[in-house]
C-alpha positions in Angstrom: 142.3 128.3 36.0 141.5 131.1 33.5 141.0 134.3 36.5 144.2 132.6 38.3 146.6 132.7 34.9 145.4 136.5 34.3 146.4 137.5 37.8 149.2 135.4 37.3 150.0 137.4 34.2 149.1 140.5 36.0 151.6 140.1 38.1 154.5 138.9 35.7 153.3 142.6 34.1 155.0 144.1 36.8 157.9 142.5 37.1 158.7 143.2 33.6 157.8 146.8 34.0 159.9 146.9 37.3 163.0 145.2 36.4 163.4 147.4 32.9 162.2 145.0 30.8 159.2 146.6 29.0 160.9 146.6 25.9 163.0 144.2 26.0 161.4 143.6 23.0 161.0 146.3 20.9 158.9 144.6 18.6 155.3 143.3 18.4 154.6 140.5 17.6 158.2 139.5 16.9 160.5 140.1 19.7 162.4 142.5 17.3 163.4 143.3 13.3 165.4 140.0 13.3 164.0 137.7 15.6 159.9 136.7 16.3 161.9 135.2 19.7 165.1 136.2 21.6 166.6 135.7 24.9 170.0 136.9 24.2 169.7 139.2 27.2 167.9 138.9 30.5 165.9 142.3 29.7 164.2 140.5 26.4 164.0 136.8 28.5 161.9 138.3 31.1 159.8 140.1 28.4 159.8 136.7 25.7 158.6 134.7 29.3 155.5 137.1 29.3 154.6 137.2 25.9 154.5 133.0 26.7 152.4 133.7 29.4 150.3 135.7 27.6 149.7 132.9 25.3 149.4 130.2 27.4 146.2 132.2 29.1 144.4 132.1 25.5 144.2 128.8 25.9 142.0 127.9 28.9 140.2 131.5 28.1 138.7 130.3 24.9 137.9 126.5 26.0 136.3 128.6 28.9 134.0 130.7 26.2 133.0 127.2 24.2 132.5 125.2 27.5 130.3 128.2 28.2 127.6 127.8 24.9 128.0 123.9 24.8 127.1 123.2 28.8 124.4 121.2 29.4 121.7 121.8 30.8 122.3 125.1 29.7 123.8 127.8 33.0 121.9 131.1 33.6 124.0 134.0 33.1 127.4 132.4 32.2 128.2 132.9 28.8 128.5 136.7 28.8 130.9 136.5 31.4 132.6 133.5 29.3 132.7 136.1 26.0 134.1 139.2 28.1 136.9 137.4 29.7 137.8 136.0 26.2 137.0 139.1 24.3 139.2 141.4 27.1 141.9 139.2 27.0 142.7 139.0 23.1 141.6 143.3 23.6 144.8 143.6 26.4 147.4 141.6 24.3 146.3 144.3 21.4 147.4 147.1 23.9 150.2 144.9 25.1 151.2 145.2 21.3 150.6 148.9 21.1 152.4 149.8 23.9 155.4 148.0 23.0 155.2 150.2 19.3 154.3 153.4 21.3 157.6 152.9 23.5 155.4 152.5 26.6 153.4 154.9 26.6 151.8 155.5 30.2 148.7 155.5 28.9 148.8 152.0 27.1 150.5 150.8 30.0 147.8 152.0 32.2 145.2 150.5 30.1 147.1 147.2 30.0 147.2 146.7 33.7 143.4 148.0 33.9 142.0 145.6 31.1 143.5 142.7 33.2 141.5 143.8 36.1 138.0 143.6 33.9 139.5 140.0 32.8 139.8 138.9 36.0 136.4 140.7 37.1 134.6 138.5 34.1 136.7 135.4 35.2 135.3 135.5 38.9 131.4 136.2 37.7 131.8 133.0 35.5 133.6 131.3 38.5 130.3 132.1 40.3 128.0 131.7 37.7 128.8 128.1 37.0 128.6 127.3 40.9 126.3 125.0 42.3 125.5 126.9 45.0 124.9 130.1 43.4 121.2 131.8 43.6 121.2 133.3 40.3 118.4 133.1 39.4 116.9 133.8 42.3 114.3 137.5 42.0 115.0 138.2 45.9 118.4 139.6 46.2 119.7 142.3 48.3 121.0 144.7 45.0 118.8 147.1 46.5 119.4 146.2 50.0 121.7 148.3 52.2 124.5 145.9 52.1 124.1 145.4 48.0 124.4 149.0 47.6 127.3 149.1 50.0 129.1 146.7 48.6 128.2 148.4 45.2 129.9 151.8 46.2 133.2 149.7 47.7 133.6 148.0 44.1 133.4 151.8 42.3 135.6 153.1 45.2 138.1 150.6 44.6 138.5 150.4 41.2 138.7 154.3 41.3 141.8 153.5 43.8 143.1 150.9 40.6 143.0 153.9 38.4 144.4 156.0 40.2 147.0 153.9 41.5 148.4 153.6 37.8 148.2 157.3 37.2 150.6 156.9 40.1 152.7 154.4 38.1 152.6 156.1 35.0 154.0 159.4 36.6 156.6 158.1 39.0 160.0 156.3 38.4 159.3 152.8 37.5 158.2 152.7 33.5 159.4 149.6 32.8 162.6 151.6 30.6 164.6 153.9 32.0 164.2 156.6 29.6 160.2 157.0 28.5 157.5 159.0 28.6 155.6 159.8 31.8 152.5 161.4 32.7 153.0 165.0 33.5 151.4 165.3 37.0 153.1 166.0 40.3 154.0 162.5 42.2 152.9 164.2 45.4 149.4 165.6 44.2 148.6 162.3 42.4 149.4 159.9 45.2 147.5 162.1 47.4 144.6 161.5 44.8 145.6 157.4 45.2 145.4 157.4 49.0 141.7 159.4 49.4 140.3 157.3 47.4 141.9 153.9 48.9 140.8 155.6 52.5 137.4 155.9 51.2 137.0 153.0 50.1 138.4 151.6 53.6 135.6 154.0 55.1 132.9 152.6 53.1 134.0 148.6 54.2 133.8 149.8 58.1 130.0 150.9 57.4 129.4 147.9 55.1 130.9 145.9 58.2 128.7 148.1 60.6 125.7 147.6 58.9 125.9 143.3 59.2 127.0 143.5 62.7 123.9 142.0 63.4 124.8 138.4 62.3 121.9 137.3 59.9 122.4 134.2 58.5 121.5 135.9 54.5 124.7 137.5 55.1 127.2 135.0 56.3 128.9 135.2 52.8 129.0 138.9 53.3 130.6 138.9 56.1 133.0 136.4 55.3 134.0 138.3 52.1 134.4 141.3 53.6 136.3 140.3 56.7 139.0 139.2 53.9 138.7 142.1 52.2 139.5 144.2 55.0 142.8 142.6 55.6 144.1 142.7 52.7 143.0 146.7 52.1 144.5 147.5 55.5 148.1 145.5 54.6 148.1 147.2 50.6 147.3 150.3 52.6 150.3 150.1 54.9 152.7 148.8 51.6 151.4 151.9 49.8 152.1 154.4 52.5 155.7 152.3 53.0 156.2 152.6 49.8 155.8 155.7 49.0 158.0 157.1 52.1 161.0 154.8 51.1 161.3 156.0 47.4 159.2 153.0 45.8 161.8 150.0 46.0 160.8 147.7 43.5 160.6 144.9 45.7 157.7 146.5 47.9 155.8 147.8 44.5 155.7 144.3 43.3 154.2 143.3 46.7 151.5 146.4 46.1 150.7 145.1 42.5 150.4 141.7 43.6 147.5 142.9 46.7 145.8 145.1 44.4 145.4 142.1 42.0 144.5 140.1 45.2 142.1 142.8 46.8 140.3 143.5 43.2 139.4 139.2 43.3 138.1 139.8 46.7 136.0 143.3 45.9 134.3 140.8 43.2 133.7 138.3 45.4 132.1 140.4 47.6 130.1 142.1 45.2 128.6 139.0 44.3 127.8 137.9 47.7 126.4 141.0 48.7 124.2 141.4 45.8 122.9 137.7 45.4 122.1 137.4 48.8 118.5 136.4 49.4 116.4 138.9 51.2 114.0 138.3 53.9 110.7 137.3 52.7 107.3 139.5 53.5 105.0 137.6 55.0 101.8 136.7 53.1 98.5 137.0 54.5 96.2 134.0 53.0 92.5 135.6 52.8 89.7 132.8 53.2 86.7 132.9 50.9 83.7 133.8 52.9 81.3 130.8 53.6 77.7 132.0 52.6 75.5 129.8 55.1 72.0 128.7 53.4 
């Protein structure tokens, strides 16, 4: 409930920042000098029905952190995930705050949308931690297997494609106010930076999905994961290219925010199945004592 209200919120984010309603509200935490809430225009309704959001998600986030240290029998490896989706969370509505007070600045607003991501990242580890199935504790994994490290590279290619994805936000037309600060690059060079890195990350899926072609059963999850993952990159691929060729209407950026929210849960995912897959045991050779005859 907690991963699903931040990418939720994620994507309420945007369609503040797209319709012109980042500061609806010029004021943290009151809506404004006079009011702690307005909706006396649709601009500060859109933005008051985030900041509601926002709140709502604190909620289940910090049941989630105590549910985490009172669990019994205790659950390997789930309360730091627990703490960092609580502890990124309160961090993001702190930069939500500042970049209301900073007028949007693109860097605040960049940070915002990226902090999300790492809440979402520590909501799907807990997801997995708490799990019946999962083999956490398990010493044979494939981290240092071809497909763990593959899968590893994909997760730091695509979160390089996040980042640079919002440098592309931050320096094009849709700020979330018509007349703010932007980033000073060139839109061309930047989204040029945003597609090589989305194409290699698509590059690095094709030899992840090369290199399980085989069809072990250790990496059924993989491949299941991946084959998901791949969809959705292809389709937020196409959007972005569409996009970018049509002059970023707001209806198909909203679509692009809401896959890249949708393709980080799956790069997660996929992490985790790739790197807590079990490994094929050595064989053991059992060495008989020697029988000393009398």
């Amino acid at each position: 409930m907690t991963t699903a209200g931040v990418c939720l919120l994620t994507v309420a984010g945007g369609i503040v920042r797209l319709t012109g309603s980042g500061l609806g509200c010029d004021d943290w935490p009151n809506c404004n000098s006079e009011r702690f809430v307005d909706v006396s225009s649709g601009h500060t309704a859109i933005e008051q029905i985030n900041r509601l959001l926002s709140g709502v998600i604190g909620i289940p986030t910090l049941l989630l952190a105590i549910a985490a240290f009172r669990v019994r029998p205790r659950v390997s490896g789930l309360r730091w995930p627990a703490v960092g989706v609580l502890v990124s969370v309160l961090a993001n509505g702190v930069v939500g705050g500042i970049a209301v007070r900073t007028d949007l600045h693109p860097a605040f607003v960049q940070s915002h949308f990226l902090l999300a991501m790492v809440s979402i990242a520590f909501g799907i580890i807990a997801v997995h931690r708490s799990s019946p199935g999962s083999n956490r504790s398990s010493p044979a994994t494939s981290w240092h297997g071809r497909p763990g490290q593959l899968a590893a590279v994909l997760t730091a290619l695509t979160a390089a494609a996040l980042v640079t994805g919002t440098v592309v936000t931050g320096t094009g037309p849709h700020a979330g106010e018509q007349d703010v600060r932007r980033f000073g690059f060139d839109i061309s060079n930047v989204a040029r930076m945003h597609s090589a890195t989305v194409l290699m990350a698509l590059a690095v899926a094709g030899l992840l999905a090369w290199t399980i072609r085989d069809g072990a059963d250790s990496t059924a999850g993989v491949r299941v994961a991946l084959s998901g993952w791949i969809f959705v990159g292809l389709l937020q691929a196409a959007v972005g290219y569409t996009q970018y060729f049509n002059g970023v209407p707001e209806l198909l950026v909203g679509i692009h925010i809401a896959l890249a929210t949708g393709l980080w849960v799956m790069t997660i995912r996929l992490l985790l199945a790739a790197v807590e897959t079990p490994t094929p045991q050595h064989k053991t050779m059992i060495v008989q004592p020697a029988v000393t005859r009398a």
